[in-house]
N, C-alpha and C positions, 0 to 999 in steps of 0.2 A: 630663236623661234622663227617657222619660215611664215611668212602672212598670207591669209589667205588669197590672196591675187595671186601666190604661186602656184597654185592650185590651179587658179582658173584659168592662168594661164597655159597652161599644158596642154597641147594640140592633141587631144582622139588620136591612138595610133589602131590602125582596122588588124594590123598583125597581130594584136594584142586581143582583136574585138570589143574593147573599151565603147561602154555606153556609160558615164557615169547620173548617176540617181540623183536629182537635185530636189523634188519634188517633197518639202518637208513633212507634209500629210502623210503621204507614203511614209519616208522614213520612220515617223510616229508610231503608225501602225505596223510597220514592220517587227519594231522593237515591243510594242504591246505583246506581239504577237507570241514574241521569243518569249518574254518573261525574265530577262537576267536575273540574275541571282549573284550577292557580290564576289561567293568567291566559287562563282560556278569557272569550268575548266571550260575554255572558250577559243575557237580558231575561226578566223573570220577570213574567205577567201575571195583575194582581190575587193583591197579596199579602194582602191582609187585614189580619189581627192579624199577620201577619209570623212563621207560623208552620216554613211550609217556606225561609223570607226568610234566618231567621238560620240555620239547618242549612244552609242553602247559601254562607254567607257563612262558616260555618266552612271548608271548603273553598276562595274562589275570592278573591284579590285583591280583586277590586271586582266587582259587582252592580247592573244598573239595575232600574226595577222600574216597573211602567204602573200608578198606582188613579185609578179613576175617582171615590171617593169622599174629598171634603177633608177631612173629621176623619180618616178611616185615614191618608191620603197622608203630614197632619201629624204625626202621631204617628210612623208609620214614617222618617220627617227628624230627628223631636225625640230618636227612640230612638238613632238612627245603627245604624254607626258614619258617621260626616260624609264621613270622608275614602274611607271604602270602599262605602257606601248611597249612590246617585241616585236621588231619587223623582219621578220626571215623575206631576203628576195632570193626569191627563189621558185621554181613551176610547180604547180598543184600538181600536177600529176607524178610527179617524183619523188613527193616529201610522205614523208613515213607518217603518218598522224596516230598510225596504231603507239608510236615509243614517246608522244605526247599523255599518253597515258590512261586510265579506264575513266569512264562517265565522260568523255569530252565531247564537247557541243562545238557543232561546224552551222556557221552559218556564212551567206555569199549570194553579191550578183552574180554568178556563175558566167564565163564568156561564152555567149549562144552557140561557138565556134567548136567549141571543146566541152559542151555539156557530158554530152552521154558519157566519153571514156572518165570524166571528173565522177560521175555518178559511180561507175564500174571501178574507180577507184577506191571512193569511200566504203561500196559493199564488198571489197577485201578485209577490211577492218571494221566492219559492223560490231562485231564482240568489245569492241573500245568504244562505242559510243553510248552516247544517251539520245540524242535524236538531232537533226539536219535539218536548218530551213534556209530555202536557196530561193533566187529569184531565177526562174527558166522561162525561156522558149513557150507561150503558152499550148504551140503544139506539143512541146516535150513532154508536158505535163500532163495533155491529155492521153498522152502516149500512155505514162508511166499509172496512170488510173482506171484505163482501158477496162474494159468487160468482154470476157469472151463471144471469140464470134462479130464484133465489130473491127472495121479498117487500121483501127489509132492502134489494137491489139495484139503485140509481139513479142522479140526475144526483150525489150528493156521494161515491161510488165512484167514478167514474169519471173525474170531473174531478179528485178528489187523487190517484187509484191512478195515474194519467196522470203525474203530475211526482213521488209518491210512493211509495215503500215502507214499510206499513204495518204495526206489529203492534200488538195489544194485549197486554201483556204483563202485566197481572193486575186481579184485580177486585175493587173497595171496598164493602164496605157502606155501609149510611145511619149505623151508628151510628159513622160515624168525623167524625162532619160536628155542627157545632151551629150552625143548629137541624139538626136530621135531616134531608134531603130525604128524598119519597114515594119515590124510584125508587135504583138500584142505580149505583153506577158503576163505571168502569173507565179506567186506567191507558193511555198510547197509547203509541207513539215514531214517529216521522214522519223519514224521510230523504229527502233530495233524492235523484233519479235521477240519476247524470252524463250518461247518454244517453236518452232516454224508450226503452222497449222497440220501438215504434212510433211512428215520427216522424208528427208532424202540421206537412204543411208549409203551415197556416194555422190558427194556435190558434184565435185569434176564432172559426173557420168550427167550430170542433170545439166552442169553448163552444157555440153558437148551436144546432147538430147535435144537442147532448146535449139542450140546454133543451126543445126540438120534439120529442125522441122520448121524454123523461117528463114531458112538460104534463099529457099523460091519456094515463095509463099503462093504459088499454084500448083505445086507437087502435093501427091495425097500422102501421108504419113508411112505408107507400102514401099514408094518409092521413097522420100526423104531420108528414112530411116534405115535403107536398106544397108550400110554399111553395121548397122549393130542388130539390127531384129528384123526376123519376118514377119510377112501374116501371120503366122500362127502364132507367135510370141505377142505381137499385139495385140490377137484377138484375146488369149491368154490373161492378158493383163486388164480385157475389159475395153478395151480401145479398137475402135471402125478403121480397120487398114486404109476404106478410103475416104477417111475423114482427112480433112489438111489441120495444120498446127494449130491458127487460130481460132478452132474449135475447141481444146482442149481447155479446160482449167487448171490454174497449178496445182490443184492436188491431181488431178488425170497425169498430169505429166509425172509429178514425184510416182504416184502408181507405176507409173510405167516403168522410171529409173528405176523404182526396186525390182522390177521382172528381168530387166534384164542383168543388174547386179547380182541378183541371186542366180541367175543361169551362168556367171562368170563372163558373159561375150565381153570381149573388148579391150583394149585396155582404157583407161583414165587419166588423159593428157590433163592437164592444167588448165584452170576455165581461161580461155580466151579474151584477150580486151577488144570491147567493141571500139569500131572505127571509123 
């Protein structure tokens, strides 16, 4: 068993982005939040000192857990418990969480550093999930809740409000975190949609869509889009050629992917990771 002083001993490394969550209140309410379940299917990224690791393992039969960094990872194995802790070290962004299996629940400090592409990772394998709750960036989060027509609202609203249902459901200070970060955060929950509200019946075409209409988010939709559709195909579709992206709603936009996948333009690259 490693003791807790090994824990706290462990110097913040910034390459990592490491803020770890000390603040037991938080921690409480985090896990309220989740609602474990004992033999709910559970991936917990970037645990750190394994603070919200073991409140959740009070709760949950067994626990897997993603660190990227090998002194935590090791220590988090050495602490156990063996038979109910899984420590894959190893980078979020690489690990396949879809061949973890269906209904599984991801929950994580998220590193501020690597939010968005972690995020555009899990909505690869949204079909595997049952629902996401992460500690981000409290701008990320406004980001990701945005309403059309405001500044927070872009390509990373769109593409997760597209496969998810989003809230934020409360907000952290810095002084819950050591070392402190500068910025504020906030609490998410993320569910999968069973049905999008608006089908996009060419995803690719719709990541593609989103990417071109906030490259340069002071281009009107006429220009942004000029690589797949004219004016006339957009007006066609219902859409102001000189309206700009963050006007539209995700169903405007899904509209629009169908106009142009039903007219054949284009072809359908792979959706892109944001970066």
């Amino acid at each position: 068993m490693v003791a807790m002083s090994g824990y706290e001993s462990h110097r913040a490394r910034k390459r990592f982005g490491q803020n770890f969550l000390v603040d037991r209140a938080v921690i409480e309410r985090i896990v309220r939040a989740i609602d474990p379940q004992p033999d709910d299917r559970m991936i917990e990224i970037g645990p750190g000192r394994g603070a919200l690791t073991h409140a959740l393992l009070d709760r949950l039969s067994r626990l897997d857990v993603i660190e990227i960094d090998r002194d935590l990872s090791a220590a988090l194995a050495e602490r156990g418990p063996a038979d109910r802790l899984r420590v894959h070290s190893a980078d979020a962004l690489k690990y396949d969480f879809a061949a973890a299996g269906p209904r599984l629940r991801v929950v994580g400090n998220l590193p501020y550093n690597i939010s968005s592409p972690l995020l555009f990772r899990l909505l690869e394998c949204a079909n595997s999930l049952l629902d996401i709750h992460v500690m981000l960036q409290r701008e990320v989060v406004e980001r990701m809740v945005a309403r059309p027509g405001s500044a927070d609202y872009g390509r990373l609203t769109v593409m997760l409000g597209y496969r998810f249902e989003i809230e934020r459901l409360f907000l952290v200070p810095p002084g819950a975190f050591r070392p402190q970060p500068k910025v504020e955060s906030a609490f998410a929950r993320l569910r999968p949609r069973a049905v999008p509200e608006a089908a996009a019946r060419d995803e690719a075409m719709l990541a593609r869509v989103v990417t071109l209409a906030f490259g340069q988010r002071r281009k009107t939709l006429r220009n942004a889009l000029a690589p797949i559709a004219d004016a006339d195909r957009l007006r066609a579709a219902g859409i102001d050629p000189q309206a700009r992206g963050e006007t539209l709603s995700i169903a405007q936009f899904v509209m629009l992917v169908n106009a142009v996948s039903d007219a054949g333009d284009g072809a359908s690259p792979a959706q892109p990771t944001l970066r």
